[in-house]
KEBAKE-245109 format. One line per field, with one value per residue (C-alpha): x, y, z; residue in one letter; residue number from 1. Coordinates in Angstrom, 1 decimal. Each point is the difference from the previous one (the first is absolute). Layout:
<sites>
px	[X:...] $
py	[Y:...] $
pz	[Z:...] $
rest	[A:...] $
nr	[NUM:...] $
</sites>
This chain:
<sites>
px	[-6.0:0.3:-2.3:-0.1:1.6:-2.3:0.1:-2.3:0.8:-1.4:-1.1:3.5:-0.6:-3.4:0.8:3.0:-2.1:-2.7:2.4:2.0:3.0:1.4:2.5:3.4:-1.3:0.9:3.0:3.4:-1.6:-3.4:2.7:2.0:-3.0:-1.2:3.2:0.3:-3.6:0.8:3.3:-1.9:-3.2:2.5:1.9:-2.8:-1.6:3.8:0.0:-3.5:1.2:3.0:-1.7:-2.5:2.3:1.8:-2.9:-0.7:3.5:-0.1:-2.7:1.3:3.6:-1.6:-1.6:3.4:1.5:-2.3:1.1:-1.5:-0.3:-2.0:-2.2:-0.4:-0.5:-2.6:-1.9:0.0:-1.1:-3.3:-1.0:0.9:1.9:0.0:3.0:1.3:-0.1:1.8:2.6:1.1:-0.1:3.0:2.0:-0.1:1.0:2.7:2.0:-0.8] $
py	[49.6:2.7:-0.9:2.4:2.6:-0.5:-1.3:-1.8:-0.3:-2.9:-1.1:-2.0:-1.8:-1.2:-1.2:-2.0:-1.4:-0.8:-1.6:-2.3:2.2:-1.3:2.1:-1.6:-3.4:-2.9:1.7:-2.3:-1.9:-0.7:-1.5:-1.9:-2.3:-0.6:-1.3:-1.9:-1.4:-1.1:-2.0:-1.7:-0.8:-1.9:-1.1:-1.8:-1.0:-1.8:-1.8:-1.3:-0.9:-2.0:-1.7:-1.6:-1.6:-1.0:-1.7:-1.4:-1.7:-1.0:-2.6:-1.6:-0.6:-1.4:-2.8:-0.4:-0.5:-2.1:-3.2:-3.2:-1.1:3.5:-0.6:-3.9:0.8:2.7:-2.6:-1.9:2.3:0.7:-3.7:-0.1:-3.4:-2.8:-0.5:-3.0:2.2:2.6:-2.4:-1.4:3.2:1.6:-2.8:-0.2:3.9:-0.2:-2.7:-3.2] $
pz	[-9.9:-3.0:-2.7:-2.9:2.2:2.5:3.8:0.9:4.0:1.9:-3.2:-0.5:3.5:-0.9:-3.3:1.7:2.5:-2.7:-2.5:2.6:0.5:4.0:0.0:0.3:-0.7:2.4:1.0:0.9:2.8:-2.6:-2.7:2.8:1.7:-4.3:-0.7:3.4:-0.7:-3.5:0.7:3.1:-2.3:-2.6:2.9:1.4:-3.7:-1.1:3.8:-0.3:-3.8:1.7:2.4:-1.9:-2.4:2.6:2.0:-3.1:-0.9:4.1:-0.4:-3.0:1.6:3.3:-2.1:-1.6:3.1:2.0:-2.2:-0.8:3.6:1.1:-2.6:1.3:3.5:-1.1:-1.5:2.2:2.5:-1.8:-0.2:-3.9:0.9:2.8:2.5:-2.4:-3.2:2.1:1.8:-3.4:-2.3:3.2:-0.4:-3.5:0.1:2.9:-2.3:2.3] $
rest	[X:X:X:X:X:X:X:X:X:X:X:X:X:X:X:X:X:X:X:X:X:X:X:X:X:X:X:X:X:X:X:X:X:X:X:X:X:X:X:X:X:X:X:X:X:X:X:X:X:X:X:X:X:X:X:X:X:X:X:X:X:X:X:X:X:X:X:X:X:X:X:X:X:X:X:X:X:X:X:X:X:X:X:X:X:X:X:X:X:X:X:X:X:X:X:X] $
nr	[1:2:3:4:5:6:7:8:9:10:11:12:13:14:15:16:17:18:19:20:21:22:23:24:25:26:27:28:29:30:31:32:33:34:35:36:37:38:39:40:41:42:43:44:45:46:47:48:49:50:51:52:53:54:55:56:57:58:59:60:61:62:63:64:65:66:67:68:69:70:71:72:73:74:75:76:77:78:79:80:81:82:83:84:85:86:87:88:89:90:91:92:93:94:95:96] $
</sites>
């Protein structure tokens, strides 16, 4: 290090070393596992965005698709209506 037409000597390396200076920085292995890191951190962050909107639009279609005579059997199953309640509501649903 010349500093006003002086050297200094070791004084470069301990100013380096004092001021953060690591030499050739990460180096090409350094910058490859950063950028392998980063795409798998937004990876995972866009998947964990996907499948919770997609849990969420699962439940909703399941209900959908359970029909009238899901949800009467369900009923009945918990004891929200007798046998005869039950018995007439299905045939009323099945069309006889």
């Amino acid at each position: 290090m010349v500093h006003a037409g002086k050297k200094f000597g070791n004084v470069e390396k301990v100013l380096v070393i004092m001021m953060g200076g690591y030499g050739n920085g990460m180096g090409t292995g350094g910058w490859v596992v950063m950028v392998a890191g980063m795409a798998l951190f937004w990876g995972l962050v866009i998947f964990g965005g996907i499948m919770i909107f997609r849990g969420s639009g699962k439940s909703r279609s399941v209900i959908q698709d359970r029909g009238a005579l899901g949800i009467l059997d369900d009923r009945f199953a918990r004891g929200e209506i007798d046998r005869e309640e039950y018995e007439g509501r299905k045939a009323a649903l099945s069309g006889r």
